[in-house]
N, CA, C and O atoms as a GROMACS GRO file, in nm:
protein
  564
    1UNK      N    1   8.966   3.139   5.625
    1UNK     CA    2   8.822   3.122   5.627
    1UNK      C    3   8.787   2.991   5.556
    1UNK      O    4   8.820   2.953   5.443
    2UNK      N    5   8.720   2.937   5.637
    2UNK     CA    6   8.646   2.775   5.529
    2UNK      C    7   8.551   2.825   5.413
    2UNK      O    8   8.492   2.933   5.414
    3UNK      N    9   8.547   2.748   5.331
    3UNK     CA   10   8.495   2.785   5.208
    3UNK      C   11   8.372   2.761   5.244
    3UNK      O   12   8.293   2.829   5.179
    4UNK      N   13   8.303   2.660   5.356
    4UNK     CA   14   8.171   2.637   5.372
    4UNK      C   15   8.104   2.773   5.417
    4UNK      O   16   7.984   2.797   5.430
    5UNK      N   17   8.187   2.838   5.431
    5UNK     CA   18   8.152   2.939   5.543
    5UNK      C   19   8.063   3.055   5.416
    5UNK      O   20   7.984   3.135   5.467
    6UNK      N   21   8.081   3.058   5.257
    6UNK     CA   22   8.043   3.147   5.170
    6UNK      C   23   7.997   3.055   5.040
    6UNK      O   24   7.936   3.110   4.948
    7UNK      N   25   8.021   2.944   5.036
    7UNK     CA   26   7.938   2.858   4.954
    7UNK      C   27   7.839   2.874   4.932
    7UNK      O   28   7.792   2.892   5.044
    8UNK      N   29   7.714   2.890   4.821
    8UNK     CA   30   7.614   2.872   4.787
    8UNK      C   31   7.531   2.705   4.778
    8UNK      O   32   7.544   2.627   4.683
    9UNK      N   33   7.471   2.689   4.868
    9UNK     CA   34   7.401   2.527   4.900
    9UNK      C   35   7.307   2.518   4.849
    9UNK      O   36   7.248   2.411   4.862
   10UNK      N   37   7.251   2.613   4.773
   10UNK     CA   38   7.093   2.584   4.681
   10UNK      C   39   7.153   2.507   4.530
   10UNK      O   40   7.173   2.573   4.428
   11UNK      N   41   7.171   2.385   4.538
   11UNK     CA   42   7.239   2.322   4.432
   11UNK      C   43   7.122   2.324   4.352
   11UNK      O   44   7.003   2.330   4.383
   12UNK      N   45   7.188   2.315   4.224
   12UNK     CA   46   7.062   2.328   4.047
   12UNK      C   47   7.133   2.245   3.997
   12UNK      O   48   7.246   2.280   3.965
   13UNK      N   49   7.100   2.136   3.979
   13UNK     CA   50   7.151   2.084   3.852
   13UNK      C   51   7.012   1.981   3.796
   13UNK      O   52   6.900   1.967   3.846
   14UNK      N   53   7.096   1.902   3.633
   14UNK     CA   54   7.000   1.823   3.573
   14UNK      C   55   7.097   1.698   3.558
   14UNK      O   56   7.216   1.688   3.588
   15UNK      N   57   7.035   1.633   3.519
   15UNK     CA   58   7.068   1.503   3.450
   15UNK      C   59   7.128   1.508   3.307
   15UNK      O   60   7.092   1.597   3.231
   16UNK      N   61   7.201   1.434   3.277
   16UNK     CA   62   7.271   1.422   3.130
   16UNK      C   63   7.220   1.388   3.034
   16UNK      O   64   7.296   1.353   2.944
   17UNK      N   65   7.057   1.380   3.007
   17UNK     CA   66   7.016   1.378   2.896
   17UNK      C   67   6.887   1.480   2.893
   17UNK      O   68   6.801   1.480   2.805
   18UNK      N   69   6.892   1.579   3.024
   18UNK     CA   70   6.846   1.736   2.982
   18UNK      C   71   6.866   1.826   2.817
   18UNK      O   72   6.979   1.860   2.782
   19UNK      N   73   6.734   1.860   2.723
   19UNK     CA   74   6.776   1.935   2.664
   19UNK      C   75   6.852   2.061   2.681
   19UNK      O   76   6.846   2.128   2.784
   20UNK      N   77   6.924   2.094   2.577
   20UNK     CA   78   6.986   2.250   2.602
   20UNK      C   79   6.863   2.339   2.621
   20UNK      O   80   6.903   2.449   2.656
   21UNK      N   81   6.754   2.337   2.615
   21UNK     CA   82   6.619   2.455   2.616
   21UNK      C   83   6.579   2.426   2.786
   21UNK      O   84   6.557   2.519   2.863
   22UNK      N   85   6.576   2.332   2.812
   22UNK     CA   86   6.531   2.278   2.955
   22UNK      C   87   6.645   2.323   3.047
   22UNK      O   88   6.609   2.322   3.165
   23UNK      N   89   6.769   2.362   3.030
   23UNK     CA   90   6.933   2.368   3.064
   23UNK      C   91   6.897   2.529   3.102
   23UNK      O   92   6.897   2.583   3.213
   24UNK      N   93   6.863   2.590   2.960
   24UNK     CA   94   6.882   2.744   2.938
   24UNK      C   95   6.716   2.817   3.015
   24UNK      O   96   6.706   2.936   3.041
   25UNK      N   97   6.605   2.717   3.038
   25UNK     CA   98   6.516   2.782   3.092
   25UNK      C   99   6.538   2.758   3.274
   25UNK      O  100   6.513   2.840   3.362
   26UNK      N  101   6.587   2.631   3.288
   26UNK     CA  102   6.619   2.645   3.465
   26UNK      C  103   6.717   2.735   3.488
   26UNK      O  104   6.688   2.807   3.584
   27UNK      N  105   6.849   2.768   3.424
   27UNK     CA  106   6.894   2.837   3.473
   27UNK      C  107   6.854   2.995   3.478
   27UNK      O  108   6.891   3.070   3.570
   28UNK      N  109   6.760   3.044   3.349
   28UNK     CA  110   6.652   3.128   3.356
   28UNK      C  111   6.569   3.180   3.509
   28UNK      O  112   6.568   3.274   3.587
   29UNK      N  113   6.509   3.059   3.490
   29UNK     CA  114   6.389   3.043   3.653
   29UNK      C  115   6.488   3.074   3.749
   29UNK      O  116   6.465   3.176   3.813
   30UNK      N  117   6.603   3.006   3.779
   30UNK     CA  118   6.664   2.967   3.911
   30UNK      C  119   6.740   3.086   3.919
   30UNK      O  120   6.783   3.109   4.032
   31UNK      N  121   6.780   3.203   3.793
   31UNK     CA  122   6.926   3.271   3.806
   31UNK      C  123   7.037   3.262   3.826
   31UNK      O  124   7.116   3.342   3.878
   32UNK      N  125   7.054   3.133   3.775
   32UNK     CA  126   7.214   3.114   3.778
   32UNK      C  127   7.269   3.115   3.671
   32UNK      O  128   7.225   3.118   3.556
   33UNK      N  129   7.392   3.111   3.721
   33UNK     CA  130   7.466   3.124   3.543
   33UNK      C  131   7.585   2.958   3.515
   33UNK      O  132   7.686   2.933   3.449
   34UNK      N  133   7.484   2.872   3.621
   34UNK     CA  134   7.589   2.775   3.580
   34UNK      C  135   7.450   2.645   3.631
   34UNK      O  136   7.330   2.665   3.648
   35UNK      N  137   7.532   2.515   3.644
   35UNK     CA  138   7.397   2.434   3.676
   35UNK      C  139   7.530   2.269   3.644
   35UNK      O  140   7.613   2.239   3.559
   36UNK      N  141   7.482   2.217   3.756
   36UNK     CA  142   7.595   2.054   3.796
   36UNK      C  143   7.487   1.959   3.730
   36UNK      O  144   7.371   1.957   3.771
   37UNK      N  145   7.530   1.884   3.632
   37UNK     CA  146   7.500   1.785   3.610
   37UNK      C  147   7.550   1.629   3.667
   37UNK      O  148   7.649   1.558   3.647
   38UNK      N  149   7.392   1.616   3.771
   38UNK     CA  150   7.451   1.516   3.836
   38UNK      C  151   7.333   1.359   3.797
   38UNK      O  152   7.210   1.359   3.791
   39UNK      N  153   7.419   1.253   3.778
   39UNK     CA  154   7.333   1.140   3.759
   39UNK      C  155   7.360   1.010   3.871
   39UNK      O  156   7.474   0.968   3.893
   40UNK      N  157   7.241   0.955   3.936
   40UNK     CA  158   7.314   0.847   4.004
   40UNK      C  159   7.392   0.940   4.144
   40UNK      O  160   7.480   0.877   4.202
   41UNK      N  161   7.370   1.051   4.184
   41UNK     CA  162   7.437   1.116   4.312
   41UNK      C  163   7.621   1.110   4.252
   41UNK      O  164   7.732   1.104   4.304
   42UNK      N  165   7.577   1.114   4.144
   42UNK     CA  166   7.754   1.123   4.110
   42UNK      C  167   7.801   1.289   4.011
   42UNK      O  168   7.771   1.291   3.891
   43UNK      N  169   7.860   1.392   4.062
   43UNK     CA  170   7.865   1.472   3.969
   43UNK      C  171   7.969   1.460   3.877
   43UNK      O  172   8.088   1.466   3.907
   44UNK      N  173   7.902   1.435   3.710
   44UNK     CA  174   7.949   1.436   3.603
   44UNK      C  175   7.991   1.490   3.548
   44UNK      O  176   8.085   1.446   3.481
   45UNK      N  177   7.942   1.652   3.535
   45UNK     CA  178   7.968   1.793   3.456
   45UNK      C  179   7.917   1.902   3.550
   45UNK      O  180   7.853   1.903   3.655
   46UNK      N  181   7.982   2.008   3.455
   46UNK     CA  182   7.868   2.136   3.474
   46UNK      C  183   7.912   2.238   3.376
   46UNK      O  184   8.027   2.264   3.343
   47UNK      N  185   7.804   2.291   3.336
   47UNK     CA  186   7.799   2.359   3.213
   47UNK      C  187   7.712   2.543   3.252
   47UNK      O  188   7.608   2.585   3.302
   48UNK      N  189   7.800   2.579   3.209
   48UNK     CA  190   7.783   2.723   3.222
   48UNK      C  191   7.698   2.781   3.084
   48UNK      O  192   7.665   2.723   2.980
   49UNK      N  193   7.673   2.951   3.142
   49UNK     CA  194   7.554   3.026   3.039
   49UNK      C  195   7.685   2.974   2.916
   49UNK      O  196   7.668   2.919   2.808
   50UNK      N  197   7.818   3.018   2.983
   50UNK     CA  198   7.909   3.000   2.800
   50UNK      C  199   7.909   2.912   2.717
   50UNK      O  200   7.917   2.923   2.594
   51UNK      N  201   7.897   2.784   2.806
   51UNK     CA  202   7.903   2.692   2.757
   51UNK      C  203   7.785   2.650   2.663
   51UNK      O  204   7.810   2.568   2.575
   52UNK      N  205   7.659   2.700   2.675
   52UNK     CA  206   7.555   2.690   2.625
   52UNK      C  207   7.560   2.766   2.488
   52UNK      O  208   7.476   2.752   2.399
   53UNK      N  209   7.667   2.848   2.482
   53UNK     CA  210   7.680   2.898   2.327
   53UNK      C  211   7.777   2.887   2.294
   53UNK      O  212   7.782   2.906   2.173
   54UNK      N  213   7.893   2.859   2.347
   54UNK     CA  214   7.981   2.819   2.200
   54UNK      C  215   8.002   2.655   2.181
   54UNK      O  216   8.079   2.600   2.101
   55UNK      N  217   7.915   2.594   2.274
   55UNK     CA  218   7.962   2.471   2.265
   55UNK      C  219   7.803   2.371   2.196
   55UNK      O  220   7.790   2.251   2.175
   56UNK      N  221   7.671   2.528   2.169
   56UNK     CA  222   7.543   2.445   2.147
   56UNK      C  223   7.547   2.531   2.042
   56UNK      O  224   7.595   2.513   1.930
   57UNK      N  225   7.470   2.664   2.107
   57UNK     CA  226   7.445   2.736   1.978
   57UNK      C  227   7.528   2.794   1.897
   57UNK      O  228   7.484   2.857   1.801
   58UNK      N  229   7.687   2.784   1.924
   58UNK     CA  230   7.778   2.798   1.818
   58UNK      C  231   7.800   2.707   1.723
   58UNK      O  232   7.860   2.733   1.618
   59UNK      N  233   7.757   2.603   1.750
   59UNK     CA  234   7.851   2.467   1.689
   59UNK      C  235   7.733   2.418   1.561
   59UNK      O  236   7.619   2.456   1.536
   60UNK      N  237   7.812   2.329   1.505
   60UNK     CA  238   7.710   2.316   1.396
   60UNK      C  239   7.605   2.230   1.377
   60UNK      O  240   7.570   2.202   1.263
   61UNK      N  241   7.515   2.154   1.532
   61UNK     CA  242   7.482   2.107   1.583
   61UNK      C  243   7.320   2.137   1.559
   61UNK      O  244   7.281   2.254   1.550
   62UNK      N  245   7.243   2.044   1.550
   62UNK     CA  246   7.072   2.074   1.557
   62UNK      C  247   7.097   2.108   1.707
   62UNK      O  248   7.152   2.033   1.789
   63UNK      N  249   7.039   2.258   1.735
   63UNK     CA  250   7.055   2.240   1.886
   63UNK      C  251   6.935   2.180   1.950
   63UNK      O  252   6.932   2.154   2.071
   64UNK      N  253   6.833   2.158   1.866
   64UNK     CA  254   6.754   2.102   1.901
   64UNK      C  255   6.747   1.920   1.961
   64UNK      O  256   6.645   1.878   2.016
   65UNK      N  257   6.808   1.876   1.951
   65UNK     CA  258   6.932   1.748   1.959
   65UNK      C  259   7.005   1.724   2.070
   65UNK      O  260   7.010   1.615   2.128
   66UNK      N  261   7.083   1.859   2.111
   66UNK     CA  262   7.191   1.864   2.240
   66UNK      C  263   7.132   1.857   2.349
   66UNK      O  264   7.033   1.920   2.384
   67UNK      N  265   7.215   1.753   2.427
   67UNK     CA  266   7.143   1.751   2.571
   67UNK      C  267   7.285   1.826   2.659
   67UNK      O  268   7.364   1.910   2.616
   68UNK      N  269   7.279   1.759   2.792
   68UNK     CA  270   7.348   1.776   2.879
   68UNK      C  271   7.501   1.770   2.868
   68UNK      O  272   7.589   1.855   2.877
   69UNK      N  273   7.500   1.643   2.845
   69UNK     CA  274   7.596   1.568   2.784
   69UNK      C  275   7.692   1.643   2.682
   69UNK      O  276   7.814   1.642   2.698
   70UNK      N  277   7.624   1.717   2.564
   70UNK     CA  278   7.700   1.696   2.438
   70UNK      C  279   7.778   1.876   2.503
   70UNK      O  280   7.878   1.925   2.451
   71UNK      N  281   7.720   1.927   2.591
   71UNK     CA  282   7.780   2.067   2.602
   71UNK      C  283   7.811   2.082   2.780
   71UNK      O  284   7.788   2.186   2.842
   72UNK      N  285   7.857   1.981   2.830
   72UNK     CA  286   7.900   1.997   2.981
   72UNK      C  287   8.045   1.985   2.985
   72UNK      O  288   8.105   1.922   2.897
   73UNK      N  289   8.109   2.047   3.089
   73UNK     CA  290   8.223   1.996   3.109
   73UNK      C  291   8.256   1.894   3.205
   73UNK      O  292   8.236   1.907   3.325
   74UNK      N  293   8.317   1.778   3.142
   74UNK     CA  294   8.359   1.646   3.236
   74UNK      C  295   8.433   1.643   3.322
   74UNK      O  296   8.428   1.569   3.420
   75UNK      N  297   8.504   1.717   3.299
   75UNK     CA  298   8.671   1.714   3.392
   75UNK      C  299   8.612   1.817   3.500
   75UNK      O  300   8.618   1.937   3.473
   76UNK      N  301   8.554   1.775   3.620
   76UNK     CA  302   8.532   1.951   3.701
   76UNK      C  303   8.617   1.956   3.780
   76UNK      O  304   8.639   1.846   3.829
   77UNK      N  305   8.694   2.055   3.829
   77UNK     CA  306   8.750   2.064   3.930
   77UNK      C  307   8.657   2.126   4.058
   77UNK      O  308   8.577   2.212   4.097
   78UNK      N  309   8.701   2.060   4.076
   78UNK     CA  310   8.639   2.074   4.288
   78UNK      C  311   8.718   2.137   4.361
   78UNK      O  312   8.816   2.203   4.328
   79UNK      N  313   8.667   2.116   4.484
   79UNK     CA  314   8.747   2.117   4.611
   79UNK      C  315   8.639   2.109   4.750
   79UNK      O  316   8.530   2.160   4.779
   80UNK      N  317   8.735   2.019   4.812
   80UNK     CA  318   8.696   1.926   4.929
   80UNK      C  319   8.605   2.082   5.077
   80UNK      O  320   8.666   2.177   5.126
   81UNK      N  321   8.474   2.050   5.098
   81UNK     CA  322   8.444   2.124   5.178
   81UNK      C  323   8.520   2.174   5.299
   81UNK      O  324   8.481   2.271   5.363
   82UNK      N  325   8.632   2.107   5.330
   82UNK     CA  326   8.700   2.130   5.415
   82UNK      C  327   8.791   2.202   5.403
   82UNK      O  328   8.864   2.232   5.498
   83UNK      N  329   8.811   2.266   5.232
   83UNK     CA  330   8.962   2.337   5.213
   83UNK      C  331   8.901   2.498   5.255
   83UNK      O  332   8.786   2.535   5.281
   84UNK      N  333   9.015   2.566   5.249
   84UNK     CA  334   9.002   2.710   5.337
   84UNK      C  335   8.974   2.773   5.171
   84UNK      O  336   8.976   2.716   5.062
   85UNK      N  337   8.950   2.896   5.204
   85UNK     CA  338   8.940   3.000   5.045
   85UNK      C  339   9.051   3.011   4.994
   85UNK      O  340   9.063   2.963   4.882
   86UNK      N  341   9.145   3.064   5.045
   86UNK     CA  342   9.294   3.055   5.004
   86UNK      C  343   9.312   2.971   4.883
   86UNK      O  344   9.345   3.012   4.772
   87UNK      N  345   9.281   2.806   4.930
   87UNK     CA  346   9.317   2.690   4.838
   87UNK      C  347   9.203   2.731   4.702
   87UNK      O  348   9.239   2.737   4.584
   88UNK      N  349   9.078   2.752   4.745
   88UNK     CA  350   9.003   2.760   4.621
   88UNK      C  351   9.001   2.889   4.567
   88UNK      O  352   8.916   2.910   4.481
   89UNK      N  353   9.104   3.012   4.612
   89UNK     CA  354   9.115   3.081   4.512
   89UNK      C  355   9.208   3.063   4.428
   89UNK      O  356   9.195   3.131   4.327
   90UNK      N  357   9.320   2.982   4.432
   90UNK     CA  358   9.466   2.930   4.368
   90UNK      C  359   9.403   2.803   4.287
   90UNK      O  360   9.471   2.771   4.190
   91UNK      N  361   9.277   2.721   4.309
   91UNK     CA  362   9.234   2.684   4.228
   91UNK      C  363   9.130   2.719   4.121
   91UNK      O  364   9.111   2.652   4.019
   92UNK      N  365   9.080   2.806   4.148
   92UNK     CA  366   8.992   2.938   4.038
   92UNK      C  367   9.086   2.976   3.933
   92UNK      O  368   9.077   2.946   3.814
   93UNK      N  369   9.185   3.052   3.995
   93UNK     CA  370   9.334   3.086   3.938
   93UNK      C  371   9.380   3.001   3.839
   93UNK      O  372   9.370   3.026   3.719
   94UNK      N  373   9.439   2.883   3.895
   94UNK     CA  374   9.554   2.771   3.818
   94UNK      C  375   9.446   2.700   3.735
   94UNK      O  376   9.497   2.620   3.657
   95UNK      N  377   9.346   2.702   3.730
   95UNK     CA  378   9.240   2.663   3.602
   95UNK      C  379   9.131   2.718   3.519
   95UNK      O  380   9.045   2.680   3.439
   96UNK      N  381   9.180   2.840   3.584
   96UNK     CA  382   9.076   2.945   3.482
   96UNK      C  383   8.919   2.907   3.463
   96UNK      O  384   8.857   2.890   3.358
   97UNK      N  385   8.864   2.895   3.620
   97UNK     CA  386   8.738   2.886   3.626
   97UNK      C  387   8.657   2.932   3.733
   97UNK      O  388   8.704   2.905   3.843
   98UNK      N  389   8.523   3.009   3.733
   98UNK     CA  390   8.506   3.114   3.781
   98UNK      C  391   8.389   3.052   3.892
   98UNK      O  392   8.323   3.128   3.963
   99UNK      N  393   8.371   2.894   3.896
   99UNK     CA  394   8.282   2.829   3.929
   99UNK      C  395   8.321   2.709   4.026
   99UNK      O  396   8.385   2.627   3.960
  100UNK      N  397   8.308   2.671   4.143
  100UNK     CA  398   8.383   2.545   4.202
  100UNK      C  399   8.322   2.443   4.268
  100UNK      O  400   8.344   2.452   4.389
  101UNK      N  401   8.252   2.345   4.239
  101UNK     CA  402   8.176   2.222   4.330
  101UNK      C  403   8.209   2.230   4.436
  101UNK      O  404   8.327   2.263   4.424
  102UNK      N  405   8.186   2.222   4.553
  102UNK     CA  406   8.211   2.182   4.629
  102UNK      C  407   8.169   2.056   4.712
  102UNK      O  408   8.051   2.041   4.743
  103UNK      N  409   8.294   1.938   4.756
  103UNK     CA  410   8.220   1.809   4.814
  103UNK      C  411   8.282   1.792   4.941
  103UNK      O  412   8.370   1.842   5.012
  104UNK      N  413   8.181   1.680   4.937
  104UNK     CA  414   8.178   1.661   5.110
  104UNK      C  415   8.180   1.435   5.084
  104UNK      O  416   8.090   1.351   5.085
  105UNK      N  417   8.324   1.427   5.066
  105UNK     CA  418   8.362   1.266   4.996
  105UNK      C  419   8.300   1.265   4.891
  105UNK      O  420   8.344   1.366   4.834
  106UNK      N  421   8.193   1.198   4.795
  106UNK     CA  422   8.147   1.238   4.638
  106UNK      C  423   8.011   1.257   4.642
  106UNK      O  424   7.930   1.205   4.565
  107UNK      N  425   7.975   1.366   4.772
  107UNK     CA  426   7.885   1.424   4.727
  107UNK      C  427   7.883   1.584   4.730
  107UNK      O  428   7.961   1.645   4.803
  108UNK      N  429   7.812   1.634   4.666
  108UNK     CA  430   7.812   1.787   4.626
  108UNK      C  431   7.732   1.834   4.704
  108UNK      O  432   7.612   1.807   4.697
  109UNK      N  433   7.778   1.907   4.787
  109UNK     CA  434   7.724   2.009   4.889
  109UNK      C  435   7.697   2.169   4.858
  109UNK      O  436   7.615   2.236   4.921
  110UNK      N  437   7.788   2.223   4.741
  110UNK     CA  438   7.772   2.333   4.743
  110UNK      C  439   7.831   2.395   4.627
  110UNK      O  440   7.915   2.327   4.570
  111UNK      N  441   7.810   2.493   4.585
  111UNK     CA  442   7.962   2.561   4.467
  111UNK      C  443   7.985   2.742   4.534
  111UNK      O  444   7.905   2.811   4.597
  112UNK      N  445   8.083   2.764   4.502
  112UNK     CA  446   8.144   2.855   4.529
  112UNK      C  447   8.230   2.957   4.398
  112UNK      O  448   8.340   2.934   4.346
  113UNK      N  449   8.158   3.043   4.378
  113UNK     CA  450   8.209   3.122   4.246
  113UNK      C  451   8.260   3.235   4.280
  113UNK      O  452   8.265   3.253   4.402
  114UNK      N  453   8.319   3.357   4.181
  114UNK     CA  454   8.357   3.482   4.234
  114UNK      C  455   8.300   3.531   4.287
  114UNK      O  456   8.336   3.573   4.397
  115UNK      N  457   8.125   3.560   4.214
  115UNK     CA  458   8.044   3.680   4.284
  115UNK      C  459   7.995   3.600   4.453
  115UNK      O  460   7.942   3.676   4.534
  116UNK      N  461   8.009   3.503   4.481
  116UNK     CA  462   8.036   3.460   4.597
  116UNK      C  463   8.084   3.509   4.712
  116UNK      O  464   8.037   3.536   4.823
  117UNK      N  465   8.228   3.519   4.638
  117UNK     CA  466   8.355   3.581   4.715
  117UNK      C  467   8.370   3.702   4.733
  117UNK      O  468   8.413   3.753   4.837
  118UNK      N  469   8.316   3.794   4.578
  118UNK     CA  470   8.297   3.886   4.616
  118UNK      C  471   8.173   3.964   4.664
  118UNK      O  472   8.172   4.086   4.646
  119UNK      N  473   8.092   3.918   4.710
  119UNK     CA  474   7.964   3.937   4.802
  119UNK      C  475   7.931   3.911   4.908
  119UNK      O  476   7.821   3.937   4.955
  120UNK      N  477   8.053   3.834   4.984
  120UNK     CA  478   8.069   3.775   5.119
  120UNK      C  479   8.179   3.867   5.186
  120UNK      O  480   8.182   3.988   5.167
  121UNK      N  481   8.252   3.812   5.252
  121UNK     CA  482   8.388   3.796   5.360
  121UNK      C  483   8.488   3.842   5.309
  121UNK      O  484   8.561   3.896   5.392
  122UNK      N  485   8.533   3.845   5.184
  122UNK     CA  486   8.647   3.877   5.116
  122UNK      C  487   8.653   4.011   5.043
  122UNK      O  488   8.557   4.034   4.970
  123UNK      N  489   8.747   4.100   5.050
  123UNK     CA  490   8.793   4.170   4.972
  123UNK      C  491   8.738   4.205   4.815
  123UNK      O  492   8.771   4.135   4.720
  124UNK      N  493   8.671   4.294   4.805
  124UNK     CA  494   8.615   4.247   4.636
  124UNK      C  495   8.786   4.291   4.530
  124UNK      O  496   8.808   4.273   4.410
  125UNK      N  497   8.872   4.348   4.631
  125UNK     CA  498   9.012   4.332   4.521
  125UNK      C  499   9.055   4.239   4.551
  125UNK      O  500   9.146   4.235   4.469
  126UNK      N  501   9.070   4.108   4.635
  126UNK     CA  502   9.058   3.956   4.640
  126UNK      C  503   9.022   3.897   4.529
  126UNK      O  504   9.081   3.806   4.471
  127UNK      N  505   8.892   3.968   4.488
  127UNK     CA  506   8.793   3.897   4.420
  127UNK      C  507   8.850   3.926   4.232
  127UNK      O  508   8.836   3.852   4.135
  128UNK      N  509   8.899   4.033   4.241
  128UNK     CA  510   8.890   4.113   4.134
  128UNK      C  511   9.068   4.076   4.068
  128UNK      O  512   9.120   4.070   3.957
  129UNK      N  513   9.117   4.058   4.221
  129UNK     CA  514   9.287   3.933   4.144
  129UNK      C  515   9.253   3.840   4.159
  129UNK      O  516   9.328   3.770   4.226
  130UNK      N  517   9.119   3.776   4.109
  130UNK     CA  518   9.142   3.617   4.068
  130UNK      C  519   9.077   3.643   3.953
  130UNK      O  520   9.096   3.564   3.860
  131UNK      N  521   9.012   3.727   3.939
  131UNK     CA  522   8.934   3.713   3.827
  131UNK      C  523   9.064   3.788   3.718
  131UNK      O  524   9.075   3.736   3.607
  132UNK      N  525   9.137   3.880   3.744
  132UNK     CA  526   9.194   3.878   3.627
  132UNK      C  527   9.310   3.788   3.618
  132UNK      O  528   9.363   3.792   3.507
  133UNK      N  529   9.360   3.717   3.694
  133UNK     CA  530   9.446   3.598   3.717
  133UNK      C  531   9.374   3.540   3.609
  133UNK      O  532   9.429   3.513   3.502
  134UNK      N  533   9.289   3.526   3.625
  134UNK     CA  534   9.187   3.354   3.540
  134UNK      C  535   9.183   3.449   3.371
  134UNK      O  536   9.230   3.402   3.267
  135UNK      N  537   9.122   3.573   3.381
  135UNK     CA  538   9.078   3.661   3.213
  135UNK      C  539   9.244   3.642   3.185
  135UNK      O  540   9.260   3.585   3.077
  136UNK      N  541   9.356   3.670   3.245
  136UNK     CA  542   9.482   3.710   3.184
  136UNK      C  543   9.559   3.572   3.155
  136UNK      O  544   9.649   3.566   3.071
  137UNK      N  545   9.524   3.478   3.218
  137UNK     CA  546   9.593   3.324   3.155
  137UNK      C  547   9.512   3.285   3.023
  137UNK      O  548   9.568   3.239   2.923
  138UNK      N  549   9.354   3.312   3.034
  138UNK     CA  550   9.276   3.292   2.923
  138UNK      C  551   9.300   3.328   2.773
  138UNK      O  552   9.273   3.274   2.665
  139UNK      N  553   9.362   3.438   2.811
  139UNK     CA  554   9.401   3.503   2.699
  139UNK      C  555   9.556   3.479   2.604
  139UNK      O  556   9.593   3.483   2.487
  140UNK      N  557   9.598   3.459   2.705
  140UNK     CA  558   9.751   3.424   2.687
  140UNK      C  559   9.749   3.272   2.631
  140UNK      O  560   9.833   3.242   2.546
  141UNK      N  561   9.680   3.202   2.666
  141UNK     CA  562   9.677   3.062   2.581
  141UNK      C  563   9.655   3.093   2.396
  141UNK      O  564   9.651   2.997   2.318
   0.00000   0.00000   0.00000
């Protein structure tokens, strides 16, 4: 199955010098639990509900201060709109992340997460061995 085929295309994201309150109320409004920080049509980060507490309101940080930036993750892994589910569940898996950009050359068309997968086309015990694939490497580190 193509991954376009269960992707979520209502993209949310902000810019990198979004406060964390502006971060934590769109994803509020919108219901998501994650949000791409993109600047310039280039995606930079994306920062999840977790990330919003151990990396804002855990830290010893005025959170009043933190933008986008200081609590996103840089490194995202993707995968190319064209790859099948297969590939992006072995990449959910092999990086322990529950969230996946999806592009179309460097632009972001879409993301694709578990409750995705498991609310679509797939197997929710599909859904339910990646997710403990990803909780059981997490832990083991």
């Amino acid at each position: 199955m193509d991954i376009k085929e269960i992707m979520t295309t209502n993209i949310v994201s902000v810019p990198e010098n979004t406060s964390l309150k502006d971060i934590a109320k769109k994803m509020s409004d919108t219901g998501v639990g994650s949000i791409l920080v993109i600047e310039n049509n280039a995606l930079n980060g994306i920062i999840t509900d977790r990330d919003i507490v151990t990396r804002g309101l855990a830290s010893d940080k005025d959170i009043n201060t933190l933008t986008a930036c200081d609590v996103m993750t840089k490194n995202v892994i993707t995968a190319s709109i064209n790859e099948d589910l297969d590939h992006v569940i072995d990449l959910m898996s092999d990086h322990q992340v529950k969230r996946i950009p999806i592009m179309d050359s460097n632009e972001v068309k879409g993301v694709v997460s578990l409750g995705d997968m498991s609310q679509t086309y797939i197997l929710e015990d599909d859904a339910g061995e990646v997710l403990h694939d990803i909780t059981e490497k997490s832990f083991n580190q």
